[in-house]
C-alpha positions as CSV (number, residue, x, y, z in Angstrom):
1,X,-60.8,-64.2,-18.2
2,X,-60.4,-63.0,-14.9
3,X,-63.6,-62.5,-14.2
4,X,-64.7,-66.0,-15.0
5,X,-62.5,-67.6,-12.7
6,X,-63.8,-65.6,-9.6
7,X,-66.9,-66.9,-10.2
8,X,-66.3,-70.6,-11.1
9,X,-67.4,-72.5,-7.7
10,X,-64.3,-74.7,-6.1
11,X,-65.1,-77.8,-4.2
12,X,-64.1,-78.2,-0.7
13,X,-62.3,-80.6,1.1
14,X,-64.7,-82.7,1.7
15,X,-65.7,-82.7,-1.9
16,X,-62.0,-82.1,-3.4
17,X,-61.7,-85.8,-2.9
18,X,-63.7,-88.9,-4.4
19,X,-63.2,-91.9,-1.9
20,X,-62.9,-95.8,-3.2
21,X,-64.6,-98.3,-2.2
22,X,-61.7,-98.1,0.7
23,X,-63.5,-95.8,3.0
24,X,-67.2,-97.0,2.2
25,X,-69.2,-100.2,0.9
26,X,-72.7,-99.4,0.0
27,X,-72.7,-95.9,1.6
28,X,-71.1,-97.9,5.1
29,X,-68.2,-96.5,6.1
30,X,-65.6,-99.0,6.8
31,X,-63.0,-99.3,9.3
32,X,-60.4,-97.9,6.6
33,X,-63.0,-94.7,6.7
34,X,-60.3,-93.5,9.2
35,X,-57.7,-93.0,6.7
36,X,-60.0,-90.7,5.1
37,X,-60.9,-89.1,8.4
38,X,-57.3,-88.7,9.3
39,X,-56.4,-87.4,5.8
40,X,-59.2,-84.2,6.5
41,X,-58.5,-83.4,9.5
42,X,-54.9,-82.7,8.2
43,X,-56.2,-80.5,5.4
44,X,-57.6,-78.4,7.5
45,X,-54.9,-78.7,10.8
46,X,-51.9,-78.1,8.7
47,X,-52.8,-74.3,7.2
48,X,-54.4,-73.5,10.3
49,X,-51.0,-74.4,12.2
50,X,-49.2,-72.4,9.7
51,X,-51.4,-69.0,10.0
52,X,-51.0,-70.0,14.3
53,X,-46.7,-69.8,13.4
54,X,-47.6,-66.4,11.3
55,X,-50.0,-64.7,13.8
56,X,-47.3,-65.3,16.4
57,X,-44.7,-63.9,14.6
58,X,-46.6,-60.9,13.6
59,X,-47.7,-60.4,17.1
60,X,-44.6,-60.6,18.8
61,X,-42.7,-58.6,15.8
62,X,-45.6,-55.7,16.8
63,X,-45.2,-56.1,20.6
64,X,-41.4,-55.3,19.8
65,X,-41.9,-52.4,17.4
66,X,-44.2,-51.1,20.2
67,X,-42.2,-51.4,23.3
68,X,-41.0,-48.2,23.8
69,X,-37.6,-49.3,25.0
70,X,-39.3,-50.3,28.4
71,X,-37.2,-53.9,29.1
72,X,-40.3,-55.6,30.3
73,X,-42.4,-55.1,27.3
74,X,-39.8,-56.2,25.3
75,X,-38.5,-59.3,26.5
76,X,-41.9,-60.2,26.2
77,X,-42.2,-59.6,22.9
78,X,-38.8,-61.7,22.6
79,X,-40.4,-64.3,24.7
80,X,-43.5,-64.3,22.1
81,X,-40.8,-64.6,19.0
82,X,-39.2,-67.2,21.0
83,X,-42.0,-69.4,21.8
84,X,-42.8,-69.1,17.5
85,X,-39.5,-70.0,16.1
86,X,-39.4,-73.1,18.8
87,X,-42.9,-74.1,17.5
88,X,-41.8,-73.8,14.2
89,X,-38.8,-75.6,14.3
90,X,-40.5,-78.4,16.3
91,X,-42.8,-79.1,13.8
92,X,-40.0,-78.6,11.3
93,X,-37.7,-81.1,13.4
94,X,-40.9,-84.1,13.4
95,X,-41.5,-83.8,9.6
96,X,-37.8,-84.3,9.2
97,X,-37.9,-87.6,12.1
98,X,-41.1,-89.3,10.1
99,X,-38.6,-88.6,6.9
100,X,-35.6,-90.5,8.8
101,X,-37.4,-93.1,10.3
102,X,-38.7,-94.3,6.0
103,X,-35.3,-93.9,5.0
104,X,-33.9,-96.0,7.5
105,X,-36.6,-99.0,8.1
106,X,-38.4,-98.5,4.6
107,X,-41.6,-98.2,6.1
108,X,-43.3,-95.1,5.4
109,X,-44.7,-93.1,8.4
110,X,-45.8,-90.5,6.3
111,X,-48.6,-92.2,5.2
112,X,-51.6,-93.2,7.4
113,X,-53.0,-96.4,6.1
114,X,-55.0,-99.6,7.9
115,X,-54.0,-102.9,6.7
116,X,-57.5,-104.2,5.1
């Protein structure tokens, strides 16, 4: 069973999605094609912008382990941990605005849409 799911082909982004008549007429892409631009380019920004957070904290974790007690080595590895968690809490900190500013006005930010 294990075997046959290895080998079953998975569509990719641009396939995982079938777009309405929103994005295109006729094979034309409309001016609403953004929203489907938009929504792609944050498949494929959002993982990479997590494995950026992960590489940085495995690098400065390994410039730490590796500092030999000399000071400078390791406030730069502190400095690299540093700059990570910041990053991460940043883009922790703007999810958590968008989420304020739909519960307070009602409109949802979340969502990138063009009026038609």
């Amino acid at each position: 069973m294990l075997i046959k799911n290895i080998f079953k082909p998975k569509l990719v982004f641009a396939q995982g999605n079938i777009w309405s008549n929103r994005c295109q007429t006729d094979g034309v892409a409309t001016i609403q094609g953004f929203e489907c631009l938009f929504q792609n380019i944050l498949q494929v920004i959002v993982p990479v912008v997590g494995l950026v957070f992960f590489a940085m904290f495995i690098n400065g974790g390994f410039k730490y382990l590796t500092s030999g007690g000399d000071p400078k080595k390791a406030a730069a590895a502190t400095k690299t941990l540093t700059v990570a968690f910041i990053g991460l809490i940043g883009v922790i900190a703007s999810w958590f605005i968008l989420l304020f500013i739909k519960k307070f006005t009602g409109i949802d930010v979340t969502i990138f849409k063009i009026p038609s």
